[in-house]
C-alpha positions as CSV (number, residue, x, y, z in Angstrom):
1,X,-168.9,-56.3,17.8
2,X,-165.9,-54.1,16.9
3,X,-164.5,-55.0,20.2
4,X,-164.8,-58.4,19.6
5,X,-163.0,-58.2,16.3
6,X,-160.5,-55.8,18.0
7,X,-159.4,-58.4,20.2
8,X,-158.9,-61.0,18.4
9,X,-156.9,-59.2,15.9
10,X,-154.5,-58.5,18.8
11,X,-155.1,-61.9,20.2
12,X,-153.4,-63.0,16.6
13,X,-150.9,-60.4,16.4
14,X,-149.6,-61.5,19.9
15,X,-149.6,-64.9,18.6
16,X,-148.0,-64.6,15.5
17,X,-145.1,-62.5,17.3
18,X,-144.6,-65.1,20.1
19,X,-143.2,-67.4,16.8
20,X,-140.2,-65.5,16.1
21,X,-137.8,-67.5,14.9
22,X,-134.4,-67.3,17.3
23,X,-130.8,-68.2,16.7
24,X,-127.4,-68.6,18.7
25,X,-124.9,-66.1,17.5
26,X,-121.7,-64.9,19.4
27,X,-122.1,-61.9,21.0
28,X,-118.7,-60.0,19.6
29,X,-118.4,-61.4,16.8
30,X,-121.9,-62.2,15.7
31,X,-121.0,-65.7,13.8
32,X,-123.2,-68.7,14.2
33,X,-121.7,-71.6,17.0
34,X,-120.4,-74.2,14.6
35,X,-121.5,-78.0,15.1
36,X,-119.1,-79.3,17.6
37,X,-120.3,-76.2,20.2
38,X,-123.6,-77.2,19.9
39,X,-122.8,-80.6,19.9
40,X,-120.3,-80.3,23.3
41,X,-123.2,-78.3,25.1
42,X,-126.0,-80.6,24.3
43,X,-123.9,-83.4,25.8
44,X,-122.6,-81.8,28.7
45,X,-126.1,-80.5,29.5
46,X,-127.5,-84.0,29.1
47,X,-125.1,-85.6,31.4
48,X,-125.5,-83.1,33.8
49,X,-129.0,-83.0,34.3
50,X,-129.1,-87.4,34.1
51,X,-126.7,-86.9,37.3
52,X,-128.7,-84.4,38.8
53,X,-132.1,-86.1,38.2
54,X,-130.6,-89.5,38.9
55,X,-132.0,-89.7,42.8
56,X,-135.0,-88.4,42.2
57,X,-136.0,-91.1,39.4
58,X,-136.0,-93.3,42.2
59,X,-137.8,-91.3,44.7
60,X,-134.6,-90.9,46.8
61,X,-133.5,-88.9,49.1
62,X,-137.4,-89.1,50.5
63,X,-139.1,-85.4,50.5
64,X,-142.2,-86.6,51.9
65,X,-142.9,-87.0,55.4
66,X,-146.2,-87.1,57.8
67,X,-149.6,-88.0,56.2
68,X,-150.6,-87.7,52.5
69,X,-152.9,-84.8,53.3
70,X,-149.9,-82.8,54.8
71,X,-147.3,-84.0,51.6
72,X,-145.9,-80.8,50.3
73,X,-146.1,-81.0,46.0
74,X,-143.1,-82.5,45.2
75,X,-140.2,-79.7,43.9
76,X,-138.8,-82.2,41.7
77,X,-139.8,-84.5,38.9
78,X,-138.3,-87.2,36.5
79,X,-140.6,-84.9,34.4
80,X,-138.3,-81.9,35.0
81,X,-134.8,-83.3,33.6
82,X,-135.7,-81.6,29.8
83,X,-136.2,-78.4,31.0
84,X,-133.0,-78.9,33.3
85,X,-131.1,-80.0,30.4
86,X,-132.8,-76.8,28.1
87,X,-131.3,-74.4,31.2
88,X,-127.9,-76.1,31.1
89,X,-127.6,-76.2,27.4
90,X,-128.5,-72.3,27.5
91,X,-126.0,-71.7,30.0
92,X,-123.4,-73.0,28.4
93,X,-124.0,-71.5,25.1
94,X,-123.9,-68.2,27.0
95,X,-120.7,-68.8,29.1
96,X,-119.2,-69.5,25.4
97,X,-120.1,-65.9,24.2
98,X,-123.5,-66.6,22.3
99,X,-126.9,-65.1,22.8
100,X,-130.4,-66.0,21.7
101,X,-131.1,-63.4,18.6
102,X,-134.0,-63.2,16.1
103,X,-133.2,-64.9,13.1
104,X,-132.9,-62.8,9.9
105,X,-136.1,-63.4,7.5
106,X,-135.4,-65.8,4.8
């Protein structure tokens, strides 16, 4: 019983750590990006991934050859373009000199 209870007090404190709020803050100077960063990386990295998602919406070029049975899962998605976008709006926070930090408690 004291097992049980054991491990789902850890299974909570794992939890409740996984919920740490994060923030973007420059990594030399430690300020916050200001509106128009954020702003100029969420569009680029929309843009971007629409273009790079853009054949694949359509099922074009074809990655799927032979019978169904022998059909590899397919590598790409329409499904996958937010977590592209989440990747290229990362990266260009980072190029720019910010990194994910915990955010102080208020």
């Amino acid at each position: 019983m004291s097992l049980c209870r054991s491990l789902i007090c850890l299974c909570l404190g794992v939890a409740a750590g996984a919920c740490t709020p994060m923030q973007w803050q420059h990594a030399s100077l430690g300020v916050s990006p200001s509106q128009a960063e954020v702003s100029e990386c969420n569009q680029s990295a929309f843009y971007e991934a629409n273009r790079q998602a853009f054949f694949y919406d359509f099922g074009w070029p074809h990655r799927f050859y032979g019978p169904p049975w022998h059909r590899p899962w397919p590598r790409y998605s329409s499904s996958d373009r937010f977590f592209l976008e989440r990747d290229l709006f990362d990266y260009c926070m980072r190029v720019k000199g910010y990194r994910l930090v915990p955010a102080p408690n208020a």
